[in-house]
C-alpha positions in Angstrom: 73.8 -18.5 -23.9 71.9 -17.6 -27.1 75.1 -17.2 -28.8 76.7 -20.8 -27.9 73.6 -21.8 -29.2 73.6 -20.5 -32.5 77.1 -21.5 -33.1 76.7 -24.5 -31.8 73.8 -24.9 -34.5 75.8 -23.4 -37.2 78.7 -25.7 -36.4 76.0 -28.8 -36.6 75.1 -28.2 -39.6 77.6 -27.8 -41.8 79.1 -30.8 -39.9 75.8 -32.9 -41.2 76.4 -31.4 -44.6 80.1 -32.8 -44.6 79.1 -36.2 -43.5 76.3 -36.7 -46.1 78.4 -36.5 -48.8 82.2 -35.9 -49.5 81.2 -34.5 -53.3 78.4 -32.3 -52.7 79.1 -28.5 -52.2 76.9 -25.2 -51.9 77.8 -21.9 -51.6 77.8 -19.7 -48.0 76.8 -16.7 -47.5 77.7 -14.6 -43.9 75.3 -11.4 -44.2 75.5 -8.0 -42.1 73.1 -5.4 -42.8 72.7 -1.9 -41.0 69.1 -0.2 -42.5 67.0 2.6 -41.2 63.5 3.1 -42.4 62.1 6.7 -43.1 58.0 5.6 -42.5 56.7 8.9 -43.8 58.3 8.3 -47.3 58.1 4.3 -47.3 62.2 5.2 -48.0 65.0 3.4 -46.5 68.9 3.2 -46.5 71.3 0.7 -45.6 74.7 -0.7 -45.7 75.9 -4.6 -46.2 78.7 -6.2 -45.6 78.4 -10.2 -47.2 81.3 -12.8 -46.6 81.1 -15.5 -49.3 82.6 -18.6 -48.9 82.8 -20.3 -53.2 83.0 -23.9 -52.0 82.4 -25.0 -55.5 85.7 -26.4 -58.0 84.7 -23.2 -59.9 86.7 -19.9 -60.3 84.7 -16.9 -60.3 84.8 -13.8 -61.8 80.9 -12.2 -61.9 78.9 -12.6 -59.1 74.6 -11.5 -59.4 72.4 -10.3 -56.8 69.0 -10.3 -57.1 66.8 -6.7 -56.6 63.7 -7.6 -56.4 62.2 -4.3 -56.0 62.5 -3.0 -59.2 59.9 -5.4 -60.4 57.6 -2.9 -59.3 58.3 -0.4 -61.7 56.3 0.9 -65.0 58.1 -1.2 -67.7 59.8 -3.7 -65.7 59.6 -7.5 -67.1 56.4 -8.2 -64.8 54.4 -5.4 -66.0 55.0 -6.7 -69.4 54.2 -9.9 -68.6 51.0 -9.1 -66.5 50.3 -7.3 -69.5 50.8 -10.3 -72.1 49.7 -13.5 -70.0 46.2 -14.6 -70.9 44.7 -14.9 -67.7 46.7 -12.2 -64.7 46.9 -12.5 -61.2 43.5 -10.6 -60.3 45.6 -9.4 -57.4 47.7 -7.7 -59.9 45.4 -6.0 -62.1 42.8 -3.3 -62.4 39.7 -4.0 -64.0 38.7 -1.0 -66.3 36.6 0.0 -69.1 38.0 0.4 -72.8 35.4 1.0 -75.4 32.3 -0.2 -73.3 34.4 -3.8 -72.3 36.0 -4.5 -69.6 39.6 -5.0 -69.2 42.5 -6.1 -66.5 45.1 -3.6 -66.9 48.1 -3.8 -65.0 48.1 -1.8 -61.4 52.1 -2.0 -61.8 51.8 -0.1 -65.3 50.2 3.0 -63.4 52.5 3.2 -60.3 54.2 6.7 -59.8 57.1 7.5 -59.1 56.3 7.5 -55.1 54.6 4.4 -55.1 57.0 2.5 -57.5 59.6 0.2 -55.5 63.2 0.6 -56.3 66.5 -0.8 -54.4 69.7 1.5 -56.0 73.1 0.2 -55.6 76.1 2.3 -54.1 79.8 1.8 -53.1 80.2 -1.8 -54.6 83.4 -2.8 -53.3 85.4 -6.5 -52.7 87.9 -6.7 -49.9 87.8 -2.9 -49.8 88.5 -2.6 -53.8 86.0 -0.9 -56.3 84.1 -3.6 -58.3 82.3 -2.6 -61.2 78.5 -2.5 -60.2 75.4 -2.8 -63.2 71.5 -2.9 -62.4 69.8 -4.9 -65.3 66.4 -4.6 -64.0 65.8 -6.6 -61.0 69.5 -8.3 -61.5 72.8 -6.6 -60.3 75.8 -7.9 -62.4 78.9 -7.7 -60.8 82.5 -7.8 -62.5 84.8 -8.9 -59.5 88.0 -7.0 -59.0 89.4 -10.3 -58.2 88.4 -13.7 -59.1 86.9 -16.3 -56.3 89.0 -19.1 -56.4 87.8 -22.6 -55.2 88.1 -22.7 -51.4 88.4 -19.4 -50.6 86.5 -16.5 -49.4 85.5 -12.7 -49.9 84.2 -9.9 -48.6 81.7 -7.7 -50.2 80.3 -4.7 -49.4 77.6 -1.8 -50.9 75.9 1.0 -49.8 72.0 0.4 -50.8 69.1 3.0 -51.7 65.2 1.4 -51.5 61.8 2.2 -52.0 59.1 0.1 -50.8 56.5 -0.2 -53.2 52.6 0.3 -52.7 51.7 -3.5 -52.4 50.7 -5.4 -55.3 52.3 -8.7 -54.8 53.7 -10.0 -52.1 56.2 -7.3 -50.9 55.0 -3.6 -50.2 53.0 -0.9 -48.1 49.5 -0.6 -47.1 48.0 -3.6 -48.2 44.2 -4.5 -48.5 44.2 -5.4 -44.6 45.5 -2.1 -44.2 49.6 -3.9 -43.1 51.7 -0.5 -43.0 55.2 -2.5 -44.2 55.6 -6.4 -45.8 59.3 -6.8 -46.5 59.7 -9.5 -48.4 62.6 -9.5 -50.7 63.7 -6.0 -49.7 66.9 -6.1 -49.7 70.2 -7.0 -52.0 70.4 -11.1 -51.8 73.0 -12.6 -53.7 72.2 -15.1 -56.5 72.7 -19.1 -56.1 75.4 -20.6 -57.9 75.3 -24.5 -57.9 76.4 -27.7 -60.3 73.9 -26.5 -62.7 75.9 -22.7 -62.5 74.6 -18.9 -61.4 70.5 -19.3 -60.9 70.1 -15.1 -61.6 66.4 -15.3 -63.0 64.8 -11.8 -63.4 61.3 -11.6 -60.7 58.4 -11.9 -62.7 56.3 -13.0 -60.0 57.7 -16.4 -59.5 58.8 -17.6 -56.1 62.9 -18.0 -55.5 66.5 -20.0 -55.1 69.0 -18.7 -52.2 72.2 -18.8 -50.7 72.7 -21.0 -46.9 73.5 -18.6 -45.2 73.5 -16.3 -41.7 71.9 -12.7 -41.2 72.9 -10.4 -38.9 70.8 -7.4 -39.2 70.0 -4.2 -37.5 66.5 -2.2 -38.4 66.0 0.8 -37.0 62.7 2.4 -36.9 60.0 4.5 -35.5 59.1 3.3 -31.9 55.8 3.0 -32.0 56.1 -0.1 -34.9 55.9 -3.3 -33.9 57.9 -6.3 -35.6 57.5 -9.6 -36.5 60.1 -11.5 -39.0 63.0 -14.4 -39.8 65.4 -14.7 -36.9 65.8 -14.5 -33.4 65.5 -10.8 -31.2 68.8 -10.1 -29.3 67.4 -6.8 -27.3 64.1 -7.8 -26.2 64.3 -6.4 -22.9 65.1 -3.1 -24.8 62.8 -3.3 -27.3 59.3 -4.9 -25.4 56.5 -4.9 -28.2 55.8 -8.3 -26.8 59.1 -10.1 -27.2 60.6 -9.0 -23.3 61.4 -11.2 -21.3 58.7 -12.7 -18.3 58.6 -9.8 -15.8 60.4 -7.7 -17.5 59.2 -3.9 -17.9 60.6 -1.9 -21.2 60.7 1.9 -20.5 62.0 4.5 -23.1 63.5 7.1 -22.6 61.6 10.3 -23.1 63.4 11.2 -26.0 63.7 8.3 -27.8 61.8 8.7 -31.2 63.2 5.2 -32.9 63.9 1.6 -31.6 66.8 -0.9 -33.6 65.7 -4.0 -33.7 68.9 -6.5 -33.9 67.9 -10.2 -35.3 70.3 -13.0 -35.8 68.7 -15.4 -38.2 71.3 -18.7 -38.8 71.1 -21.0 -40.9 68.6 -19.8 -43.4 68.3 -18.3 -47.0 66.4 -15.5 -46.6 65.7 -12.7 -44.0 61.9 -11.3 -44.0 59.7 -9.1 -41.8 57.0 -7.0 -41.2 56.2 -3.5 -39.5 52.9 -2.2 -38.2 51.6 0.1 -35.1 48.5 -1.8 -34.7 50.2 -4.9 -34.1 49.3 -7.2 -31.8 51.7 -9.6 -30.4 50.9 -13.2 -28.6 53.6 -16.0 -28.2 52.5 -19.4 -27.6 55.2 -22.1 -27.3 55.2 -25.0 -29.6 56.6 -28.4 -29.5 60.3 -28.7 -28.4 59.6 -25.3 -26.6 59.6 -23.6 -29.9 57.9 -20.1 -29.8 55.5 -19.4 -32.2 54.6 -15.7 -32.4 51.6 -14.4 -33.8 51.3 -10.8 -35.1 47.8 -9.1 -36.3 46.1 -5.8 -36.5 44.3 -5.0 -33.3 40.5 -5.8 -35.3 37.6 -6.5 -32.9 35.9 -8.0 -36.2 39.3 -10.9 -36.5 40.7 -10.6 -33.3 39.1 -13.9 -31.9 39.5 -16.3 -35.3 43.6 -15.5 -34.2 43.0 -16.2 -30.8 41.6 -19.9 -32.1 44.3 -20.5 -34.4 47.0 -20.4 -31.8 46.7 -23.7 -30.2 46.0 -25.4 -33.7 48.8 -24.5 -35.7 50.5 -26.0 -31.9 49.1 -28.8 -33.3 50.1 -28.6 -36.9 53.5 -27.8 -35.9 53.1 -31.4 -33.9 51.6 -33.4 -36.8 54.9 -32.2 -39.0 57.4 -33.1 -36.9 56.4 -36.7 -36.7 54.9 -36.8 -40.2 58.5 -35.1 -41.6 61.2 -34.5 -38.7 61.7 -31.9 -36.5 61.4 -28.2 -37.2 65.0 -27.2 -36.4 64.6 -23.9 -35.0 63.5 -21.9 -32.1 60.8 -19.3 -33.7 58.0 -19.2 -36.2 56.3 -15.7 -36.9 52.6 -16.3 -38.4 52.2 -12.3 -39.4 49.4 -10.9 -40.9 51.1 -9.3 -44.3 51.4 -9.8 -47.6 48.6 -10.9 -50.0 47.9 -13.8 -49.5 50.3 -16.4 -47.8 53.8 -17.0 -48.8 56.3 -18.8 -47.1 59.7 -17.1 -45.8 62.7 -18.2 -43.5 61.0 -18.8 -39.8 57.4 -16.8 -41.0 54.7 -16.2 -43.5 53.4 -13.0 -44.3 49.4 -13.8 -44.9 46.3 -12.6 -45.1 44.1 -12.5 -41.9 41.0 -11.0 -42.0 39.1 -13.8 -43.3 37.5 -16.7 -41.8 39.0 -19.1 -39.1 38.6 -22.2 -41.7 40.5 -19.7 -44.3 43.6 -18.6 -42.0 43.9 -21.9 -40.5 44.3 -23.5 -44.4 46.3 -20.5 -45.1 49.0 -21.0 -41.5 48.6 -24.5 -42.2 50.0 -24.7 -45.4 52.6 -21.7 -45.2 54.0 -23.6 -41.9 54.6 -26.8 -44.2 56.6 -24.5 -46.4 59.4 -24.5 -43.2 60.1 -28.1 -44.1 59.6 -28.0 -48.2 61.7 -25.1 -48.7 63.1 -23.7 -45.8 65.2 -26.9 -44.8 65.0 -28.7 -47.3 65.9 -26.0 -49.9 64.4 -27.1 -53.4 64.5 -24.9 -56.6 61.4 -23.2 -56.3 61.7 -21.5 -60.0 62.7 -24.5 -61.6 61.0 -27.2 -59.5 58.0 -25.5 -58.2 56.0 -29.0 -58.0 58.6 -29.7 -55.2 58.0 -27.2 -52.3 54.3 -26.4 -53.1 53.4 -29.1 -54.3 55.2 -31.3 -51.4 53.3 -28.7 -48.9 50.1 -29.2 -50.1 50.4 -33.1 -49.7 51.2 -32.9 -46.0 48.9 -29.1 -45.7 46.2 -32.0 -46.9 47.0 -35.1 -44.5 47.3 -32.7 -41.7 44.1 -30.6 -41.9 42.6 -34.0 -42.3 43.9 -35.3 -39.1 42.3 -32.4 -37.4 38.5 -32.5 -39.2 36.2 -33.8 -37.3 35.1 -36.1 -39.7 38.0 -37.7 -41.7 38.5 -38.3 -45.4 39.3 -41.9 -46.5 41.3 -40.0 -49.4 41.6 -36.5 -48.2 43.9 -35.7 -51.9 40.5 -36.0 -54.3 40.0 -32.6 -54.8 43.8 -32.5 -56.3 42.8 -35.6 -58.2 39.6 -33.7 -59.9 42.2 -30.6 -60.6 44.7 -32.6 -62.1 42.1 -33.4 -64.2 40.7 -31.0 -65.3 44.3 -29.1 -66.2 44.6 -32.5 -69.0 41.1 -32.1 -70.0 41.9 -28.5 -70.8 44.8 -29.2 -73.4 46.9 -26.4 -71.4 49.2 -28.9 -69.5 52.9 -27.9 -69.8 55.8 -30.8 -68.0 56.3 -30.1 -64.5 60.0 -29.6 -66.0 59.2 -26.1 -67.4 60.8 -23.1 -65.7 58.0 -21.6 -63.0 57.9 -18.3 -65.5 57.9 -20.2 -68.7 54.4 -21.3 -68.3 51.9 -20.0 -71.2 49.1 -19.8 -68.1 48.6 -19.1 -64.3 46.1 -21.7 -64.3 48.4 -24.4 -65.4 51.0 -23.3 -63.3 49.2 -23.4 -60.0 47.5 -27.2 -61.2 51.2 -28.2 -61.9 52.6 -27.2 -58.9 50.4 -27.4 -55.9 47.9 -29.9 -57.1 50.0 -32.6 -59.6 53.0 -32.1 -57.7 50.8 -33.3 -54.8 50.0 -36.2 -56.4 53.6 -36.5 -56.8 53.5 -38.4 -53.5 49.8 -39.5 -53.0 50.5 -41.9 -55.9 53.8 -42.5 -54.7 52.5 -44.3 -51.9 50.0 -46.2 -54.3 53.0 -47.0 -56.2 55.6 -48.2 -53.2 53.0 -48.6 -50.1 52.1 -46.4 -47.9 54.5 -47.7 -44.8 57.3 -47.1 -47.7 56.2 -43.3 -48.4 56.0 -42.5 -44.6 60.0 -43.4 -44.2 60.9 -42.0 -47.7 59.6 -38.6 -46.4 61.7 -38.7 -43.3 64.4 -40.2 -44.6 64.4 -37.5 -47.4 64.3 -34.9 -44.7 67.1 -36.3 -42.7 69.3 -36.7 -45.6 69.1 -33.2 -47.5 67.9 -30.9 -44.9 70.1 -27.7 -45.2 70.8 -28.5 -48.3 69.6 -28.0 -51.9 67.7 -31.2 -53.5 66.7 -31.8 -56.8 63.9 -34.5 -58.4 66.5 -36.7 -58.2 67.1 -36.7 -54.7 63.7 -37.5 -53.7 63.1 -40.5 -56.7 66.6 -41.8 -55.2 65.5 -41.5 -51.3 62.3 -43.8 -52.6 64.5 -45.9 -54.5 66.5 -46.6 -51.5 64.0 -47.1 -48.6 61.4 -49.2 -50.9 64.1 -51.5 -53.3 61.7 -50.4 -56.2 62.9 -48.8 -59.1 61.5 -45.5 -60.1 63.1 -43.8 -62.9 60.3 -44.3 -65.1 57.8 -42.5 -62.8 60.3 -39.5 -61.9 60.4 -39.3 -65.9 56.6 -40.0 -66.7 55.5 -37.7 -64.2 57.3 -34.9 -64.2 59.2 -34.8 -67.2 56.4 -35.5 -70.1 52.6 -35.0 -70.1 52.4 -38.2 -70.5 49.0 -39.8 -68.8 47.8 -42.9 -66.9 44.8 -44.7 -68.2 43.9 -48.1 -68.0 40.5 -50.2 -68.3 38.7 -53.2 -68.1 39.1 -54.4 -71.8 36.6 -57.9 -71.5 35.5 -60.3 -69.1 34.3 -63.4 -70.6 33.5 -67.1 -69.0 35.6 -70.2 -69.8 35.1 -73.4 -68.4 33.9 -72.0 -64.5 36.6 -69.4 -64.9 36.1 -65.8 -65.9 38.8 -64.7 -68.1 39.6 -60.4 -67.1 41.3 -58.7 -69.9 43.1 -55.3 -68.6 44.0 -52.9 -71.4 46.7 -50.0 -71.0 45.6 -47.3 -72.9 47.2 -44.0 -71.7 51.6 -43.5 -72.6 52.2 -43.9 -68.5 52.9 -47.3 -66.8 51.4 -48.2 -63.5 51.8 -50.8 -61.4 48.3 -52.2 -61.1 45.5 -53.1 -57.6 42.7 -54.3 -58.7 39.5 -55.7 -56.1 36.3 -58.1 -57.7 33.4 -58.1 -55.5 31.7 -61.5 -55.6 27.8 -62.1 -55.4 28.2 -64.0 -52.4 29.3 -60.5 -50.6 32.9 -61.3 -50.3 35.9 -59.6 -51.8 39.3 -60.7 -53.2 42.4 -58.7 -54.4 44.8 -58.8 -57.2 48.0 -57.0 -57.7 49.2 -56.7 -60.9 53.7 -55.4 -60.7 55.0 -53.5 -63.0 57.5 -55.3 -64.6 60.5 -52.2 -65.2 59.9 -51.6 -61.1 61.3 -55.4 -60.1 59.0 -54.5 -57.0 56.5 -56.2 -55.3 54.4 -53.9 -53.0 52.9 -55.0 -49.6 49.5 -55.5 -49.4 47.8 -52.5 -48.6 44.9 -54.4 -47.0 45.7 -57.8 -45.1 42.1 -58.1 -44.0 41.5 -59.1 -47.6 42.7 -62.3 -49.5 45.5 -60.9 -52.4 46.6 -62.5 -55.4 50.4 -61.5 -56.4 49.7 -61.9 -60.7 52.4 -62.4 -63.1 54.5 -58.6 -63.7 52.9 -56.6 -66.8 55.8 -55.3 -69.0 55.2 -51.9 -70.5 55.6 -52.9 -74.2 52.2 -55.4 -74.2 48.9 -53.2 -74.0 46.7 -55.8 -73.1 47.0 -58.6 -69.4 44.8 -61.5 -69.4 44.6 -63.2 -65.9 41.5 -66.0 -64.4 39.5 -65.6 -61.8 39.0 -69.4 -60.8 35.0 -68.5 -60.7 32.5 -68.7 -62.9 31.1 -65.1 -64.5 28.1 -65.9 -63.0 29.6 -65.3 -59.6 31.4 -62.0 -60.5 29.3 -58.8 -59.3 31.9 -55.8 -60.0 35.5 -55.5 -60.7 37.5 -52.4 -59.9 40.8 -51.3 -60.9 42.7 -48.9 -57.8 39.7 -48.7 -55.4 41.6 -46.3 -53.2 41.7 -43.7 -56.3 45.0 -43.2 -55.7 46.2 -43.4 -58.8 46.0 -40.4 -61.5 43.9 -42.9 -63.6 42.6 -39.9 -66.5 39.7 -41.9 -67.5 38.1 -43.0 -64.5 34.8 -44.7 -66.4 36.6 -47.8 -68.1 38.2 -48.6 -64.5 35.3 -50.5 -63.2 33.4 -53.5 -65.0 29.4 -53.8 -63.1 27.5 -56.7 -63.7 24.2 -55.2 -63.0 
């Protein structure tokens, strides 16, 4: 029955893919992978067999695969550039003492060579014929021994050699909370080639780009560990830790020192998980009878904060679905792992030995990761803006739905960020290659918190009714599949009649910034003349609210001309005015208030604070 299932839902979705679009293509991948894990030395071996299917016009004749492992290595491209970025991940540094000062010296520089992470590469062979095999640090560079052609497929398969390293970011052993194995990135996965060609960027700490794909994999491991990952458990009743069937009692055999786990994970682009004896192991099912699985050390001291965050991330799992569509699978793993919280195909590996308020943020915003990135498959290095920053928009409106008292803006602490990164001079374009930024600082701002705003404004921009159906239509019409910036300014386009080219470009292509103000308001003849001024490079369409001395309140709206869109009025329970359009070329707007300035108490431009307005003093004109 699980089977028909997951062909049925393989079968699905490439159908959906096909009917979308009769031009777009992406690459698949078919993975098999056999691996057994020596605990004692943090040492493991495997083999992997990967059918790929080139479904692009291209011929080719190199294929990459990524190794992330060696990252972790004395020398490797992210010790040097832990080494040369101004301000390092404190979670990847040692603080020491040079000279009587303190310094952050790079914990990967000082690994040995048992606590270094390696993956070695064996046996490269294509349809059973020797292809020639090169490890350029964390990239393997393959030299097919036959081309691809367009349309066709081939079978690869390698004998691989891995270490996992002490943990320092991400993936690794023994982590602060004391998580015996994270495997993140662990094993040999192939490089995304696309319109734009082969995606092979070395790891430097950055997040990643995959392959659609399936996973068939087999872990075998000590008995005692417990598991938690991507995918779906074909041997429960043989395996128990949790994951048995109801009733169901798992015996071992006396002799049996190791357990292999099998997991089918389809439809995904990436296979994690995670491995500790002091596991514990609750399922609680979710909406649409999805199981969500929650794995953490047996701590007396965190033990109840986990207990409390089951039945809310029920509901977060909820709010998503009707916020964005429905999460498509049957499983999510919330595992305590990692070093932090980073998103991976049906889990998160995260911290968990902080507070409830912390791991609930933490689960909240990893789960919205399933949708921006793990359906709807963005370029995370070279669009990071679009999966974290996406996340944290929705992370935002749903942790706001479950406060107790709600936010009438719940984005203003991204607003206060975002300004902050342009008061600092250190913004870069949200166009810049995730590694390519000069700062960690400006990366994260860019990303999470201006890629955020990304769609707050949005919805200032188009209407908030507008945004709601751009974000499921968006969903609907690229899940599975790889979207770009485009894609999402073109969904807009489409479900609003606005056009939007000039914010995708503004926004995300320039540093360009949005300032307007109240330039003069003067009286003429029982009318107050309002001059508006546009002082900052960005054009914005314009709401504007005066607050009369008599205590009532009227509207204007102010369109941008280049968006030929009028937007709804956000409040009907207040009189609007519709004003002429304000092309971007004229700096100044002059428009009449049929009252006298007598009568005029305070004039606001965007009340909601919705938009990214840099200079927020010239925005309101008080007649005190």
């Amino acid at each position: 029955m699980r089977k028909l299932l997951l062909l049925s839902f393989i079968t699905l979705n490439f159908s959906v893919l096909l009917a979308q679009s009769s031009t777009y293509w992406q690459q698949h991948v078919d993975y098999k992978m056999d691996v057994t894990m020596d605990v004692k030395n943090y040492q493991y071996k495997g083999k992997q067999e990967l059918v790929y299917t080139n479904n692009s016009p291209d011929t080719l004749k190199k294929v990459y695969y990524h190794l992330f492992n060696n990252a972790f290595q004395p020398g490797s491209e992210m010790d040097a550039r832990i080494q040369s970025i101004k301000d390092p991940d404190a979670r990847m540094v040692n603080k020491i003492k040079v000279d009587g000062k303190e310094v952050k010296e790079s914990r990967i520089k000082t690994l040995k060579p048992n606590e270094i992470g390696y993956l070695k590469i064996a046996n490269f062979k294509q349809d059973g014929i020797v292809a020639s095999a090169k490890t350029v640090g964390t990239i393997l560079e393959v030299t097919l021994a036959r081309p691809i052609l367009p349309n066709s497929k081939t079978t690869f398969t390698l004998d691989f050699d891995g270490q996992v390293p002490v943990q320092i970011r991400r993936s690794g052993r023994n982590n602060v909370e004391g998580i015996e194995l994270s495997m993140a990135q662990w094993y040999p996965k192939i490089a995304e080639f696309d319109f734009e060609g082969w995606h092979a960027d070395p790891y430097i700490a950055r997040e990643f780009q995959g392959v659609w794909g399936n996973f068939d994999v087999n872990i075998t491991i000590d008995k005692d560990y417990t598991l938690g990952g991507s995918g779906y458990l074909q041997n429960q009743n043989q395996i128990g830790h949790g994951y048995q069937d109801a009733g169901v009692t798992v015996v071992y055999p006396k002799k049996t020192k190791t357990l292999t786990w099998h997991f089918i994970a389809p439809m995904v682009h990436d296979f994690t998980w995670a491995a500790d004896k002091n596991y514990i192991h609750d399922v609680v099912k979710g909406p649409n009878n999805v199981d969500l699985h929650f794995l953490y050390k047996n701590n007396p001291k965190t033990m109840e904060n986990w207990k409390q965050l089951e039945p809310l991330m029920v509901n977060v799992m909820d709010f998503y679905n009707k916020k964005i569509g429905d999460y498509p699978y049957k499983q999510y793993s919330f595992i305590q792992g990692g070093d932090g919280g980073m998103e991976y195909a049906m889990c998160t590996l995260m911290l968990g030995d902080g507070t409830l308020k912390g791991i609930l943020g933490t689960a909240t915003h990893e789960l919205g990761h399933s949708w921006f990135q793990h359906v709807l498959a963005s370029n995370e290095s070279k669009h990071p803006w679009m999966d974290e920053g996406f996340t944290t928009y929705v992370e935002d409106l749903a942790l706001n739905e479950m406060a107790v008292k709600k936010e009438e803006n719940p984005f203003k602490g991204n607003y206060k960020a975002y300004y902050s990164l342009v008061d600092s001079g250190k913004e870069q374009p949200q166009t810049t290659h995730g590694d390519r930024y000069d700062e960690n600082r400006p990366y994260s701002i860019s990303s999470y918190v201006k890629g955020s705003i990304f769609l707050s404004q949005l919805g200032y921009v188009i209407g908030q009714d507008n945004l709601a159906k751009t974000l499921k239509k968006y969903y609907q019409d690229f899940k599975f599949k790889h979207p770009t910036p485009n894609d999402i300014k073109r969904t807009a386009e489409r479900v609003s009649g606005a056009n939007l080219d000039w914010y995708l470009v503004d926004w995300t292509e320039t540093t360009n910034t949005i300032d307007y103000g109240v330039k003069d308001v003067k009286e003429n003849a029982d009318k107050t003349i309002v001059t508006l001024e546009r002082i900052g490079r960005m054009p914005m369409p314009i709401d504007l609210t005066v607050e009369y001395t008599d205590g009532t309140t009227e509207s204007f709206y102010i369109p941008l001309r280049m968006m030929s869109f009028e937007k709804e009025n956000p409040n009907p329970a207040v009189k609007r005015t519709v004003l002429n359009d304000w092309a971007w070329a004229y700096p100044t707007f002059e428009f009449i208030i049929a009252k006298p300035k007598t009568s005029v108490k305070k004039i606001t431009i965007d009340p909601s604070g919705l938009m990214a307005d840099v200079k927020q003093t010239n925005n309101v004109y008080e007649i005190k």
